[in-house]
N, C-alpha and C positions, 0 to 999 in steps of 0.2 A: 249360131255358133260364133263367138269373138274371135276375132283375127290371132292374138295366143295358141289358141288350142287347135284353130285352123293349119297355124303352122305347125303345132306338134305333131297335128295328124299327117301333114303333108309329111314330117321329117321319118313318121315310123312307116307311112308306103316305101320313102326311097331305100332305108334302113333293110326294111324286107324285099325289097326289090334288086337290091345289093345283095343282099345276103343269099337268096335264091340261085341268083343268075355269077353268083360270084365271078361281079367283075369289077374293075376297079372304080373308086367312085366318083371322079370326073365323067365317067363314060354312063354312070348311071345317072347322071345329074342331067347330063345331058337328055340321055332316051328319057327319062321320065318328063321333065318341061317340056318337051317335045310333044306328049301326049294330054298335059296339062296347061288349060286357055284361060280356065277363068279365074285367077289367083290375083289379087292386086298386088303392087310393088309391097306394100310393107307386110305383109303375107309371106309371098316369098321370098324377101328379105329376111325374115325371121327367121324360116325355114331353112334357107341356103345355111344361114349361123349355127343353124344346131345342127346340123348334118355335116357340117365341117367341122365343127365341135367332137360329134361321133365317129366320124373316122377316123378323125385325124388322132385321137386319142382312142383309140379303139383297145388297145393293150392296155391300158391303166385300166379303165373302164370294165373291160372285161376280167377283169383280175378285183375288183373290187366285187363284182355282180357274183364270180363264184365264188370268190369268198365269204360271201353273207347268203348265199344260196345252196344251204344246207342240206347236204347228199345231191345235190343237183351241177353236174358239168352241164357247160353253157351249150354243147354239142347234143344234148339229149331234151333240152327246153324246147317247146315249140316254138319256129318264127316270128310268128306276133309278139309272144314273151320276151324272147331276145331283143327284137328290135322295138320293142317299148321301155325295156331295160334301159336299151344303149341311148337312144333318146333321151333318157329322163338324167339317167347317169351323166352322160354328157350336158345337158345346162345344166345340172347342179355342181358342174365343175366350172365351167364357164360364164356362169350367172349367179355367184356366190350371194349377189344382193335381193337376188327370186326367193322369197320362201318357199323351203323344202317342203310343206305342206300344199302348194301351193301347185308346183310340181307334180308329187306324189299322186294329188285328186283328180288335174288334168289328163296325168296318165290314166287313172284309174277309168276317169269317163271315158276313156278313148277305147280301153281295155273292155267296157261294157260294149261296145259297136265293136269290133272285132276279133277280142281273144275268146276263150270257151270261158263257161260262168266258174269253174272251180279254177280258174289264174287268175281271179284278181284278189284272192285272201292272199296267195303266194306272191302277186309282185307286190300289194300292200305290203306286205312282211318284209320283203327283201330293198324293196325302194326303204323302207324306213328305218332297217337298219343301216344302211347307207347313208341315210341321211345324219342321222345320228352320229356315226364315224366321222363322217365329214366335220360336222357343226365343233365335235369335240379337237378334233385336230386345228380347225381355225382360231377356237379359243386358247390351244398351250394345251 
């Protein structure tokens, strides 16, 4: 697994680890590195980025995801789908130079290791309409 996706997957455990234990997410950055040893500097460097990325913009994000998430509130999406959402949503806000496809796949593989098999047609769909939104707004 390349250090990218290593840290996407690190950023969707804290993402859901956050989100389960709702607590705030210094204090989950915290316990999670806490239980995490074998990560190298540019690993969780990366990681740290997108996780701060996702919460820190967690309201945009989340407003973007139900809104191209059709009959679906983010409150009734399972865990993993959320916090693969917000992961993905967040660099593709924060790493406008990352191809959104690029993005989208990483999530997707990660999505095959822990979401159920019928979420990855639905974040497929939702990561790329997002993506699309986005790309169009940066063009005018």
């Amino acid at each position: 697994m390349g250090t990218r996706r290593k840290s996407r997957e690190l950023t969707m455990q804290m993402l859901f680890q956050g989100d389960l234990g709702k607590q705030n997410p210094n204090e989950v950055r915290k316990l999670f590195w806490a239980s995490v040893t074998d990560v190298d500097e540019e690993t969780r460097g990366f990681a740290e980025d997108l996780y701060r990325l996702a919460t820190s913009r967690q309201t945009e994000i989340d407003a973007l995801i139900e809104g191209h998430a059709q009959n679906w509130r983010l409150e009734r999406m399972p865990v993993v789908d959320r916090s693969l959402l917000r992961g993905a949503v967040g660099e593709m806000l924060g790493y406008p130079k990352t191809p959104a496809a690029v993005i989208i796949n990483e999530s997707l593989e990660i999505a095959r290791r822990y979401a159920a098999p019928e979420s990855i047609h639905f974040l497929n769909g939702v990561l790329d309409a997002i993506a699309r939104d986005l790309l169009k707004a940066r063009l005018g």
